[in-house]
PASEBA-1860 file (N, C-alpha, C; in nm, 3 decimals):
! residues 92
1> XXXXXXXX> 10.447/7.741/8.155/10.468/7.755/8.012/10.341/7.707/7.943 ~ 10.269/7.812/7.868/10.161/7.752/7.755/10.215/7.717/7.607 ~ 10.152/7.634/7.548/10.190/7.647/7.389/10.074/7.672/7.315 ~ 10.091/7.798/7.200/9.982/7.819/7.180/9.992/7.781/7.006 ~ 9.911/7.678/6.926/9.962/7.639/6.811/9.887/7.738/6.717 ~ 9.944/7.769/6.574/9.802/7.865/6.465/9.846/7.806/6.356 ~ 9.797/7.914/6.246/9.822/7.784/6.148/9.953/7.789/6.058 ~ 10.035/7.922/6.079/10.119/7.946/6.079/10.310/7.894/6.197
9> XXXXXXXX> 10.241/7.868/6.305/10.397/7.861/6.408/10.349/7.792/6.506 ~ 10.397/7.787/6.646/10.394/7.742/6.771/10.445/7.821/6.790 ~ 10.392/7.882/6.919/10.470/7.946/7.003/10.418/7.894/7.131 ~ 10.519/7.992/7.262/10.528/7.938/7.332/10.553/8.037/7.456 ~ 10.447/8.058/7.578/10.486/8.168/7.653/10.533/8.074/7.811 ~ 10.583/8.175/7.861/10.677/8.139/7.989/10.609/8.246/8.122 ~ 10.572/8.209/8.174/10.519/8.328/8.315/10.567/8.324/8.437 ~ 10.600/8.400/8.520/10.665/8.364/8.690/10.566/8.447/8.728
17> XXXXXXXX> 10.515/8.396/8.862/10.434/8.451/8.932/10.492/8.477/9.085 ~ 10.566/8.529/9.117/10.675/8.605/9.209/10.736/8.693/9.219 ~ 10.767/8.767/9.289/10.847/8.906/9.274/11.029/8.864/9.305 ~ 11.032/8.706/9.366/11.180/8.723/9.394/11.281/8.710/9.237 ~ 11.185/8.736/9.138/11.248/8.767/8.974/11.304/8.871/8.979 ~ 11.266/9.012/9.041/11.257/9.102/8.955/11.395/9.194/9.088 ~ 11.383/9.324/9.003/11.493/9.416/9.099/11.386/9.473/9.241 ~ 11.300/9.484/9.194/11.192/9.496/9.353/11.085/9.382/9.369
25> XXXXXXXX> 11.076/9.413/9.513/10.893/9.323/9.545/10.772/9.410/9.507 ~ 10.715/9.340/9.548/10.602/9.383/9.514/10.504/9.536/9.554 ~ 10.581/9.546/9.671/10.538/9.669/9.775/10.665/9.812/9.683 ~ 10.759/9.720/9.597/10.798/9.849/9.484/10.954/9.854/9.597 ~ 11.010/9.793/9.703/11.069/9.773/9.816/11.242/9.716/9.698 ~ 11.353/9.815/9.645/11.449/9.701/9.639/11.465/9.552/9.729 ~ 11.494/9.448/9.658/11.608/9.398/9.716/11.686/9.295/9.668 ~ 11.832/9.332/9.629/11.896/9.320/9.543/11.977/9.187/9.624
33> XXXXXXXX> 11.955/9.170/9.699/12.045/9.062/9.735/11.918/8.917/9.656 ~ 11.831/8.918/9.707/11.724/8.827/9.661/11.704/8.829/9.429 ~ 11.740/8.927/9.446/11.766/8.925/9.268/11.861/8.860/9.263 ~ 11.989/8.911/9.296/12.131/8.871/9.236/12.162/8.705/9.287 ~ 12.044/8.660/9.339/12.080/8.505/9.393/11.940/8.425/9.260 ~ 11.810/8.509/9.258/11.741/8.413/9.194/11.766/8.486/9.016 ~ 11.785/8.616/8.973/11.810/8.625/8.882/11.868/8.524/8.762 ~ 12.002/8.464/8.790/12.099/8.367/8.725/11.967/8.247/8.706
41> XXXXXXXX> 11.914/8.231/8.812/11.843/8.085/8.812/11.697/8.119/8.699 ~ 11.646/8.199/8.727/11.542/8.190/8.574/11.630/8.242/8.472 ~ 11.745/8.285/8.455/11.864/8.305/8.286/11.824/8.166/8.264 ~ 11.892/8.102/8.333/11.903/8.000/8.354/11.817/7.873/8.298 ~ 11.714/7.872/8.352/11.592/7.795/8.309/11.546/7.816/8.146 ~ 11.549/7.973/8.125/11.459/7.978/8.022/11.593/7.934/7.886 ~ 11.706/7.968/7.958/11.847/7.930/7.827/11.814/7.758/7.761 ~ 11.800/7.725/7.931/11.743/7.542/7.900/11.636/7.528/7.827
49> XXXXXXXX> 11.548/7.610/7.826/11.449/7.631/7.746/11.470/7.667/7.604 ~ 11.505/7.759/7.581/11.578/7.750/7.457/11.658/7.652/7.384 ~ 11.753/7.611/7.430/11.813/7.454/7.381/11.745/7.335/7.358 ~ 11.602/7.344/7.454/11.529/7.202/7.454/11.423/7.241/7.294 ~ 11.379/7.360/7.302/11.303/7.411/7.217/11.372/7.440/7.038 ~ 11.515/7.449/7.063/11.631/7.428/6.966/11.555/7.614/6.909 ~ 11.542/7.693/6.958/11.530/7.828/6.949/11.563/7.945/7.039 ~ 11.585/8.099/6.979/11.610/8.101/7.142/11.461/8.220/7.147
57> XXXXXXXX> 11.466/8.249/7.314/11.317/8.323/7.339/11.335/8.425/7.291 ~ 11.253/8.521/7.272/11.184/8.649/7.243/11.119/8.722/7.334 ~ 11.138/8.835/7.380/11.044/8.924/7.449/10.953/9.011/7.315 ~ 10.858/8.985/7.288/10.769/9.053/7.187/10.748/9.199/7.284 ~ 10.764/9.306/7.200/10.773/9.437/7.230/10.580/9.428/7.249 ~ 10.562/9.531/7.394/10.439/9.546/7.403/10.383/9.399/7.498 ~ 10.425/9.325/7.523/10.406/9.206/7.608/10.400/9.216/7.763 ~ 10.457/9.336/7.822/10.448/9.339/7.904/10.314/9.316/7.991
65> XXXXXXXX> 10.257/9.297/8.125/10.199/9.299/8.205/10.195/9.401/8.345 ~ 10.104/9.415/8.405/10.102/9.508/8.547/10.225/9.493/8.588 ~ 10.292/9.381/8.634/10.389/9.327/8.737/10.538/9.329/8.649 ~ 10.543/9.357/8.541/10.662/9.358/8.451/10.660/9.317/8.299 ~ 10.783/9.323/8.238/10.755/9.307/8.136/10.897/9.229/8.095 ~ 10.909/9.073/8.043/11.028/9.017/8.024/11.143/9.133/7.908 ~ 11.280/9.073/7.959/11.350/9.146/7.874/11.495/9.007/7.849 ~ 11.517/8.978/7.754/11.544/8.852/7.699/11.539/8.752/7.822
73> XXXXXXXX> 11.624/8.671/7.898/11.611/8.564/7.991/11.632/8.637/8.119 ~ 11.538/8.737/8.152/11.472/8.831/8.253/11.416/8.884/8.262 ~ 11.364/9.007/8.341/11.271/9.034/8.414/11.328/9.208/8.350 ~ 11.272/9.294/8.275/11.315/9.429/8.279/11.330/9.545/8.401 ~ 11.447/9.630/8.366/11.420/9.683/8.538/11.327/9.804/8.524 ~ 11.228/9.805/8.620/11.056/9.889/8.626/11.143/10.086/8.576 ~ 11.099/10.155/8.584/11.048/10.268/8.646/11.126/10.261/8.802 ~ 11.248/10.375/8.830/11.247/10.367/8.922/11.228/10.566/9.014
81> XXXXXXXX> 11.163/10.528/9.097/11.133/10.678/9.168/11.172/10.681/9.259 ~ 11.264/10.755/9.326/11.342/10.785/9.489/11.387/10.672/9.503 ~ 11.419/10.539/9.462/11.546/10.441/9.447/11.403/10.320/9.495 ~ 11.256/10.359/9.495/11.162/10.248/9.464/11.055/10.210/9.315 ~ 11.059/10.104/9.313/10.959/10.059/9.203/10.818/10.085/9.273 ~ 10.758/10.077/9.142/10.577/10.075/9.167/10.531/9.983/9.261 ~ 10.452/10.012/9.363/10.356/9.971/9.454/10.271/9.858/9.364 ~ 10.301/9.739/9.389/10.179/9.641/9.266/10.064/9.571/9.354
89> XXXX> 10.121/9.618/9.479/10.039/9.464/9.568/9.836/9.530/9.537 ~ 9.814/9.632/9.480/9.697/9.645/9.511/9.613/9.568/9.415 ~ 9.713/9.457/9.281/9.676/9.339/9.206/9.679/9.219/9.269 ~ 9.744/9.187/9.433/9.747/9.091/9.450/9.620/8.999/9.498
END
């Protein structure tokens, strides 16, 4: 988590650097058993986050990144082609 202050607000960004967030890995490979166990757990975190912060988060439209793009206290689901996501590892 960074905080970035202006002269207007604070804000405040949140990043995971893992694929066991999202509905695929990284090779674009489902696997839904590894979501449906860590999914709940970053809801989770960032809800606590919200309560500690006494706000709740935002996905700012256009925020996305290579590897995904948040969608309220998750991970949005990619583009999917023949039942795989995008190939990312060639960022790793």
């Amino acid at each position: 988590m960074s905080v970035d202050p202006d002269e207007h607000q604070l804000t405040a960004d949140v990043a995971v650097f893992h694929d066991i967030w999202g509905h695929f890995d990284f090779r674009g490979l489902p696997h839904p058993e590894i979501y449906k166990r860590n999914a709940p757990r970053l809801a989770a975190a960032l809800g606590e986050l919200d309560a500690l912060l006494g706000t709740t988060a935002v996905a700012v439209a256009g925020d996305a990144t290579y590897f995904g793009r948040a969608e309220c206290h998750g991970i949005e689901m990619p583009d999917v082609i023949d039942g795989r996501g995008s190939d990312l590892t060639d960022r790793l």
